[in-house]
C-alpha positions in Angstrom: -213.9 -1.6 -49.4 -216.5 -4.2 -50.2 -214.9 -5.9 -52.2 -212.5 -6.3 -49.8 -215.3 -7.4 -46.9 -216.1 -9.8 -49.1 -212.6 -11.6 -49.9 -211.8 -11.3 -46.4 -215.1 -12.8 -44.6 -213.8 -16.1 -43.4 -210.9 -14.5 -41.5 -213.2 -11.7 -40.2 -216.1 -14.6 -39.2 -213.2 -16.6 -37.3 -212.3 -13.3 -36.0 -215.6 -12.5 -34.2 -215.7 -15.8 -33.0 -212.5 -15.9 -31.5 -213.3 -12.5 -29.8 -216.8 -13.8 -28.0 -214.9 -17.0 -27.0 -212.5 -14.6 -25.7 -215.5 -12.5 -23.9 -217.2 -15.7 -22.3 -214.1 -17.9 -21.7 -211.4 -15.9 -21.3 -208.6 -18.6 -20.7 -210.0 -20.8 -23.9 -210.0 -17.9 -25.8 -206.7 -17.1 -25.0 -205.1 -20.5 -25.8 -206.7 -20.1 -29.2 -205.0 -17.1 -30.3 -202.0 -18.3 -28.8 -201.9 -21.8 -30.4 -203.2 -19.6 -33.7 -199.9 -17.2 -33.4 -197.6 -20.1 -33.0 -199.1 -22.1 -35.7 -198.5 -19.0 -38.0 -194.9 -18.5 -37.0 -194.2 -21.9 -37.5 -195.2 -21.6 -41.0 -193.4 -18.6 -41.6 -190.2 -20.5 -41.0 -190.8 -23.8 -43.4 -192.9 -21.7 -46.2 -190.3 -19.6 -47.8 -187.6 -22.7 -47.9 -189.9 -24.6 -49.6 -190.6 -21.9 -52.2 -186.9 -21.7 -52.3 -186.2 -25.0 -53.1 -189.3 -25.0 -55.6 -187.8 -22.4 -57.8 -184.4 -24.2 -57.8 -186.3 -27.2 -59.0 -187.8 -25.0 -61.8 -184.3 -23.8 -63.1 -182.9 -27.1 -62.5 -184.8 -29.4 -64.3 -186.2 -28.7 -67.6 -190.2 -28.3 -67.8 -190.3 -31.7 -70.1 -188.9 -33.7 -68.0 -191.1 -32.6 -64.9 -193.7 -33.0 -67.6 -192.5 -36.9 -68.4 -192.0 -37.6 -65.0 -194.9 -36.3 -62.7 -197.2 -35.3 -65.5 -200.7 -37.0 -66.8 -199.3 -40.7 -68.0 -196.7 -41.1 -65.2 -198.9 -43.3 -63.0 -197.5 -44.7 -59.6 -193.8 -43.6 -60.7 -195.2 -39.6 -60.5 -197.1 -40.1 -56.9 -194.0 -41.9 -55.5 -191.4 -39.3 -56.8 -193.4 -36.1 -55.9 -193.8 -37.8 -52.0 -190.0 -37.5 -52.4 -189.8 -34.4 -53.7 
């Protein structure tokens, strides 16, 4: 239980916070937790495409040639092709 207190404390920090915002500014709190919910749906929809279309790319192209490509020595030529990635 503490453990999990402790992993969690940001969230439950911004949590509080939102709450007395909500308590002394009802209208700013609200728009808060409303940008906050659609913010989160939003991500729900693009998140699980992209890892999608990441594990394609790991059985699509072999691990070497990732390596070669985007690894350590590629320089600009890496940057440029994981921006189009």
């Amino acid at each position: 239980m503490i453990s999990t207190i402790k992993r969690y404390r940001v969230f439950f920090i911004v949590l509080l916070c939102v709450g007395f915002l909500t308590i002394f500014n009802r209208t700013v709190g609200i728009k808060a937790v409303t940008i906050s919910v659609k913010s989160f749906f939003e991500m729900l929809f693009v998140i699980p495409p992209v890892f999608v279309l990441l594990g394609l790319l790991d059985v699509w192209v072999p691990r070497e040639s990732m390596i070669k490509y985007m690894g350590e020595g590629s320089g600009i030529k890496g940057i440029l092709l994981s921006l189009f990635i």
